[in-house]
N, C-alpha and C positions, 0 to 999 in steps of 0.2 A: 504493500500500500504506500504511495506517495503521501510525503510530507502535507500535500494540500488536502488530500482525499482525507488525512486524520486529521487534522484541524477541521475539515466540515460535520466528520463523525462526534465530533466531539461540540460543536455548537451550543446546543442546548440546554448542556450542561454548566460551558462558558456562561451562558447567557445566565440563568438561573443563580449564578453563585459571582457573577461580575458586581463586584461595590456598586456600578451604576445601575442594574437589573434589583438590588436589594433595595436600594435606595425608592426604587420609585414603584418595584410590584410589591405586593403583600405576600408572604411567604404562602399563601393558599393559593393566590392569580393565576394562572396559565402563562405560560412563554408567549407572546405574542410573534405571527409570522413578520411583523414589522422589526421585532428585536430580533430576529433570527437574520432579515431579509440584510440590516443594517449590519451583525456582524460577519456575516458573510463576506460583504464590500469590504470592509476590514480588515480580512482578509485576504481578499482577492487584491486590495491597494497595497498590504505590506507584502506580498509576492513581487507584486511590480515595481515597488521602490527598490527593492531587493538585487531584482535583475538588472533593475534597469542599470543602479548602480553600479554594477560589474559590467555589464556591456559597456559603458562608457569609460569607464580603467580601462578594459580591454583594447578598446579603439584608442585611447592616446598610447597605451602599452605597443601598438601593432604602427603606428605613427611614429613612436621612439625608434622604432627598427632601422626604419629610412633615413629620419634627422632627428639623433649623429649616429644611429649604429651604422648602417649600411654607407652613409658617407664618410664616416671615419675606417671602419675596415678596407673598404675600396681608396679610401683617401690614403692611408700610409703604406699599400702595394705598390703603387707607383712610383717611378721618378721624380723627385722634391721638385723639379719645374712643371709637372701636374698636378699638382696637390690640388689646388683651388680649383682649375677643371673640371677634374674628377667628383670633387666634391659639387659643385656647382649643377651638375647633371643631377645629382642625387635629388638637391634643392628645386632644382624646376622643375621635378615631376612631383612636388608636393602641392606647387602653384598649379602646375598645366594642368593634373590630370585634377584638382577638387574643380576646378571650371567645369569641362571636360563633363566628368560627374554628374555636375548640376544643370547643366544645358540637355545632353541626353545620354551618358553615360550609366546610370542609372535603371535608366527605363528600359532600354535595348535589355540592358543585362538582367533586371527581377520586374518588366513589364511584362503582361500576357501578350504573347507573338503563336509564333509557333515553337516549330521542337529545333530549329536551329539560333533565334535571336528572340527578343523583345520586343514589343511594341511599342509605341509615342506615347502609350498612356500619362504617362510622367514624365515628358519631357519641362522644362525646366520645374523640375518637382511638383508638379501637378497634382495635387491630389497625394502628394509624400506628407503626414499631417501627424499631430503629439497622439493619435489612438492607434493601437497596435494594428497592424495587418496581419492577422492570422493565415494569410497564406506562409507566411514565413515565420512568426516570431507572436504568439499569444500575450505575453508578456510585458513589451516593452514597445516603447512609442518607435512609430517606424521611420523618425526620422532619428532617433538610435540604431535601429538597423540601415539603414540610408547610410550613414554615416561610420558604422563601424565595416560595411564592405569599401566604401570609398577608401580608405585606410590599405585597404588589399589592392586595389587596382592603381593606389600611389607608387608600391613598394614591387610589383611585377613587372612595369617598364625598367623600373630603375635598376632590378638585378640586371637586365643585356645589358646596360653599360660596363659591367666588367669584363666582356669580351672586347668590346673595342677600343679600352680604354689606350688612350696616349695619341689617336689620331682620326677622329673625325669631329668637323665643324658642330659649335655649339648649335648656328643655327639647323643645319641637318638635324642635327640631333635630338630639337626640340618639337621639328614636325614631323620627322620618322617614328618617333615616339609617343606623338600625339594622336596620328592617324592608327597606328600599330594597337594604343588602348583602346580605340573605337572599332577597328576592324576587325580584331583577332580578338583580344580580352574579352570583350562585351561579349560575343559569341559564346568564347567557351563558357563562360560563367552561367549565363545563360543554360546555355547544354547541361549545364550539371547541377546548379543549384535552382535554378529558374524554375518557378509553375512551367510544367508542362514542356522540359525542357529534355531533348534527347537520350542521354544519360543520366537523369535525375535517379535518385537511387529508393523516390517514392512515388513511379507512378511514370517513369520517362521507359520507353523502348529496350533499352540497353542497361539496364541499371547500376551503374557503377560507383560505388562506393568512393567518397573524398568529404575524409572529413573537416578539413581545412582549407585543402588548395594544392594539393599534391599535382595534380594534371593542370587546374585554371591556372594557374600561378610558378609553379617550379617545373613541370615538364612546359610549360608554353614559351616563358623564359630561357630557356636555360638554353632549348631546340632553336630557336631564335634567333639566342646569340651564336650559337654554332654558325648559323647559317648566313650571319651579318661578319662575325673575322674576316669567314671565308672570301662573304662576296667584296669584302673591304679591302681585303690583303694582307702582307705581317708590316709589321712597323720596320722601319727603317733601322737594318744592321739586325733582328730577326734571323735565327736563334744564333747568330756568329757571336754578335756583341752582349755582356750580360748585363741584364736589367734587372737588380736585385729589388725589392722594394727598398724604400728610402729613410721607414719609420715604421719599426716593426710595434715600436708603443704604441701609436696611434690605431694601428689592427687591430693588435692585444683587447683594446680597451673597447674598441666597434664591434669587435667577434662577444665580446662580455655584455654589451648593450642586446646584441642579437640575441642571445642564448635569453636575456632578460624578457625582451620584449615580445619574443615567442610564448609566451605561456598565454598572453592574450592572444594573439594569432591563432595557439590550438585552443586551450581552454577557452577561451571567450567563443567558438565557435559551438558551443554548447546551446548558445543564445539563452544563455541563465546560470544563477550561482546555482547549481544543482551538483551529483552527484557524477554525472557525467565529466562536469567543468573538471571536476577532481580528479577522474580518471584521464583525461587528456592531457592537464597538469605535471601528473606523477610520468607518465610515460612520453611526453616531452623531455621531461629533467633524463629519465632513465635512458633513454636513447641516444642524448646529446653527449652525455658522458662516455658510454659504453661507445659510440664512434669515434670522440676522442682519444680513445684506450685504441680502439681499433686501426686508427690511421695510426697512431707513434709506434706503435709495435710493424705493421707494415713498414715502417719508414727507418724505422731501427735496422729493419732487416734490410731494408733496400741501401741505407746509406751508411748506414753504421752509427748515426747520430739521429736520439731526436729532436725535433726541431721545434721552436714555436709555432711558426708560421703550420707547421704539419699538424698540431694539437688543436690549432685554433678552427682551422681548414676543416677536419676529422669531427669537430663539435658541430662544425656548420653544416655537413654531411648529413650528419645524426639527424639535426632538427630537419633536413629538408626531408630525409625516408620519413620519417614518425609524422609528418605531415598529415597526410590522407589516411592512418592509420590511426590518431592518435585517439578517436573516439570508440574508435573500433575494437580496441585488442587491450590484452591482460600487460599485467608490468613486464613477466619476465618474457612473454615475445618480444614488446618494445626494447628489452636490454639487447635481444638477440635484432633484432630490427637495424639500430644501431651500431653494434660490431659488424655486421654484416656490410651495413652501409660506408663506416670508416676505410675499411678495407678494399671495398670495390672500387669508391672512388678516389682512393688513392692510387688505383689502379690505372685506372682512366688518365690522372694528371700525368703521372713516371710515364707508364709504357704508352698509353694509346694516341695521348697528344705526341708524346715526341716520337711517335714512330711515324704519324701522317704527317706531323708538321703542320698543323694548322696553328695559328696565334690565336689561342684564347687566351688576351693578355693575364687575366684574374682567374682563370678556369671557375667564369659563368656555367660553362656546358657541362664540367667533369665536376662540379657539384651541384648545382644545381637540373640542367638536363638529366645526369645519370645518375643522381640521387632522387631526383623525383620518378622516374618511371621504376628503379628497382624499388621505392617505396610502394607507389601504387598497383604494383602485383604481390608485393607481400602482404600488404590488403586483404586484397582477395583469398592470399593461404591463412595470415593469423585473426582473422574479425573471427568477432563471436556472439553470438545474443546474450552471452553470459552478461558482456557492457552494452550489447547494443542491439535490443530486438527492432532494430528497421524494418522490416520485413512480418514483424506479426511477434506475438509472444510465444516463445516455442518451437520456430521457425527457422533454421540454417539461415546465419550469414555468409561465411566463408566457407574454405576449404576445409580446416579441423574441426568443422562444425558438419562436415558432411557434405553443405554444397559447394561441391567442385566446379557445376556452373559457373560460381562466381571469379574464378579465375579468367576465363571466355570473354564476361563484362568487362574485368579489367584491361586486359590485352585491347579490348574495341576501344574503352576508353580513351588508352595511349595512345591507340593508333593514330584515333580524330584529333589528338593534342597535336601529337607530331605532324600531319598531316595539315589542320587548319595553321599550324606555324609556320613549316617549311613554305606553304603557297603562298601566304600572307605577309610574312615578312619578305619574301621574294620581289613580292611584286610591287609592296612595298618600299622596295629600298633602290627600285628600278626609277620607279617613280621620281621619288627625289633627288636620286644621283644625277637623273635628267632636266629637273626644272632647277636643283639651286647647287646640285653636286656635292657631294659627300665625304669629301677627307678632305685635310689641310694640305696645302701646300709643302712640298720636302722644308721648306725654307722655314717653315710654321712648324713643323714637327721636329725639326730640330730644337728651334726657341723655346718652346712647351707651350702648352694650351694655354699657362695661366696668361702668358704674358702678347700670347699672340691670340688668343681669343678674347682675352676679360682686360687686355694692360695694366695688369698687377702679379705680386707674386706673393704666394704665400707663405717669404718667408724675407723678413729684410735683414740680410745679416751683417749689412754696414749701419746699423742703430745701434 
């Protein structure tokens, strides 16, 4: 029995024996349905203050990720004459895409469409209003939910900046990324959390399980930026000359915000302080760790030293598998979820990048790409109804629950991530390279971004 079903059970009695119910019936009177009716809403209001409070942590929690986690980790990778660049990419997709959002960002993405996008219902939040929409979130005003996914679709452009970082135009950058959250993003989110949405995992075609953003967010990203180095090219002096990062404290300290700001990312996608929030919680923490353990021990072995930069990378890993997974499964698969993920996409960065030689300058792709698709089929092997009857009470979620089905889902799921990524950012990036063109000049790439895009630098070391 939920927390609310016994507080209703128990009404009556409240009422009855409440200082304000003694005060004003006569210990013979009858309960009246007006003193029931009233605590009831008193109910049902301290639920929703409850939630609502935590969805909104949540959302500046998932905010924190991008500015300064996600800018400072991406900020101290690079060469000290891209600092502010780098960082500055981070920052305009906090501006562009809450615009972005509120014009039709939003509506596309949890308007009723069809099973691939949204509709204009909500175009500049229309009809987004302080009463809940129980299509999505019972609980809490929906422009708490409005706003705690907006938070997701800031922080999903901004990971493919860490594949191309150190050489394309800020302006490129800001309309590749702007069209890229309305063409691509809006879609998948849609697809998967949206009424009525292709892969929704209550009620879509294909049901695919994401309980955070596994596919919307870290396979769409990640796939993206693969396909943006590529079409971009390596930076100048690429892999001859070494490009160490500049400021490993500044990572240190972004990768530490990250791991922070993730617990609203998973746990707040509970959409309430519940029980669930807790299980996503506990097995974000366990995941993030256990991949940190998993990368240095790969990386011991690989270099004989471990590294920070590998520990920090390894935690980032963790959080991106446990993603789509984290509402779904028990703590100790999440631990196993984790080592698994440390390990593989450490694998990814060592052998896979340097044997193709692609420039993913931050390896966008090799943690975030291949830590999101190996998360969302472990999905489908570790869910359970034990945390999470989606599907009915009693009902196989995943694979160790019986249904194997659910593996099938996930595979289609990844497919359509990879799939609406690889075209969309393709075409995408076709586009702009032909109306305003796309990388800096060698002469610009030399200088750094800060000082040849923003004419400052971020670091004055003649003061």
């Amino acid at each position: 029995m939920s927390n609310h079903a016994r507080l209703l059970s128990l009404l009556p009695a409240m009422v009855i024996f409440s200082p304000a119910a003694l005060a004003q019936t006569p210990a013979s009177a009858p309960v009246t349905q007006a003193q029931i009716s009233a605590l009831q809403q008193a109910v049902v209001n301290a639920q929703s203050a409850g939630d609502n409070a935590w969805m909104l942590v949540s959302a500046a929690l998932v905010l924190l990720m991008t500015g300064p986690g996600l800018a400072l980790f991406y900020g101290g990778l690079v060469r000290k004459k891209n600092i502010l660049g780098t960082m500055m990419q981070s920052f305009a997709m906090m501006g562009l895409v809450t615009i972005i959002w509120a014009i039709c960002g939003y509506s596309l993405a949890f308007g009723h469409g069809n099973a691939f996008v949204g509709g204009f219902e909500h175009l500049f939040l229309r009809g987004v209003t302080l009463t809940p929409n129980t299509d999505y979130a019972a609980t809490i005003p929906e422009q708490t939910y409005m706003v705690y996914q907006l938070m997701f679709a800031i922080i999903t452009p901004a990971l493919i900046t860490g594949a191309f970082a150190e050489r394309m135009k800020f302006s490129a950058m800001a309309v590749f990324l702007s069209l890229w959250s309305v063409f691509v993003y809006c879609p998948m989110a849609h697809m998967v959390w949206g009424v009525g949405g292709l892969l929704n995992s209550t009620g879509g075609h294909i049901p695919s399980l994401d309980f955070a953003g596994g596919t919307v967010v870290h396979v769409t990203s990640g796939v993206s930026a693969l396909v943006t180095c590529i079409f971009l090219g390596k930076r100048i002096g690429y892999p001859q000359t070494n490009m160490p990062p500049h400021s490993m404290v500044l990572s240190f300290i972004g990768a530490c915000l990250l791991w922070v700001g993730w617990f609203g990312f998973n746990a707040g996608s509970a959409l309430g302080a519940s029980p669930l929030a807790t299980s996503a919680f506990i097995n974000t923490h366990f995941a993030a760790a256990a991949a940190a353990l998993g990368w240095t021990i790969a990386e011991w072995i690989h270099n004989g030293k471990p590294t920070a930069l590998g520990a920090i990378s390894g935690a980032v890993a963790g959080l991106v598998a446990i993603t789509p997974a984290s509402g779904f499964v028990q703590p100790f698969p999440a631990l196993l979820i984790g080592l698994i993920a440390g390990a593989f996409c450490s694998f990814m960065v060592f052998e896979v990048k340097s044997r193709l030689r692609y420039d993913d300058s931050l390896d966008a792709f090799g943690v975030h790409g291949a830590g999101g698709t190996l998360g969302a089929l472990l999905t489908g092997l570790f869910a359970t109804s034990a945390i999470n009857s989606i599907y009915g009470k009693g009902v196989p979620t995943g694979a160790i629950d019986g249904h194997w089905g659910q593996e099938l889902n996930q595979l289609a799921g990844v497919g359509i991530a990879w799939s609406i990524s690889i075209v969309g950012t393709l075409v995408l990036l076709f586009v702009v390279d032909r109306v305003i063109g796309l990388r800096v000049s060698p002469e610009q790439e030399a200088e750094g971004l800060d000082l040849s895009q923003h004419g400052e630098e971020g670091y004055d070391l003649n003061s």
